[in-house]
C-alpha positions in Angstrom: -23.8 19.7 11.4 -27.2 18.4 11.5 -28.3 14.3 10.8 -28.3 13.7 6.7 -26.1 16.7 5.9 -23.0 16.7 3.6 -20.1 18.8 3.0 -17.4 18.5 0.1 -13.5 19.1 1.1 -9.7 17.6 -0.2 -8.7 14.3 1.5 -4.8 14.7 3.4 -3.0 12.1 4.8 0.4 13.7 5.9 3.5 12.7 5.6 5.0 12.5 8.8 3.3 12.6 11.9 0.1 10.3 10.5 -0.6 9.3 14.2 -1.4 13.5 14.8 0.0 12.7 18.4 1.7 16.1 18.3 1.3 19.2 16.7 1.6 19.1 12.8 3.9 21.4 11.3 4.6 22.5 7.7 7.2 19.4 7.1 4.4 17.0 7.9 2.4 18.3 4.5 5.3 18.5 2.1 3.9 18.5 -1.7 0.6 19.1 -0.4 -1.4 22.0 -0.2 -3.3 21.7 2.7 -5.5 24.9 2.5 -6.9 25.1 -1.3 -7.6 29.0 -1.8 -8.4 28.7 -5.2 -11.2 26.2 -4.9 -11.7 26.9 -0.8 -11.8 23.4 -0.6 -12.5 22.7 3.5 -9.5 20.3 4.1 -10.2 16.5 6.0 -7.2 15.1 7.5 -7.2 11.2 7.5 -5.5 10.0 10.8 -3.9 6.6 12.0 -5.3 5.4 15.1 -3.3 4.6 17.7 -0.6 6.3 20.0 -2.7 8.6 21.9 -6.0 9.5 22.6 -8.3 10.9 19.8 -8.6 14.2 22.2 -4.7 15.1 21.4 -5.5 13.8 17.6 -8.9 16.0 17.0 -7.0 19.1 19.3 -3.7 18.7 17.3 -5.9 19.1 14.0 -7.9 22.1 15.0 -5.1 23.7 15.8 -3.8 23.4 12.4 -6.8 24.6 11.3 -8.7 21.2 10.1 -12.0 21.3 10.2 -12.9 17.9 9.7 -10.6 14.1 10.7 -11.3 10.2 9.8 -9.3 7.9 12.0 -8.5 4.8 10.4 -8.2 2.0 12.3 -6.1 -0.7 10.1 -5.8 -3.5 12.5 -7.1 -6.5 11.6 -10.1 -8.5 13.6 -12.5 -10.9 13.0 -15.9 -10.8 13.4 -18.5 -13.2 13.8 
């Protein structure tokens, strides 16, 4: 995607298995509808950092068909 581009999608942050350090399954979306088909909404997985490396994360997404991932990084630091 080229500099200064944008792209709308539907935030997920599942339910089990937030870490994505193995492959996601249907459980780890329950009562969310991952892939939108009525408004073909590009889904964006939200992921926790930590656990392994983001190769196994980013892989473990594509593979369930996300095309797009923000890892959050929670822990706390201080800067000067």
């Amino acid at each position: 995607m080229p500099y200064g581009s944008s792209f709308e999608g539907k935030l997920h942050y599942p339910v089990s298995n937030r870490d994505a350090c193995s492959k996601f399954t249907p459980s780890d979306f329950e009562n969310d509808m991952i892939f939108d088909e009525v408004k073909d909404m590009t889904p964006i997985l939200l992921i926790d950092h930590g656990g392994c490396t983001h190769y196994e994360k980013i892989t473990n997404a594509q593979e369930a068909g996300i095309n797009a991932a923000i890892l959050i990084d929670d822990s706390a630091e201080e800067y000067n």
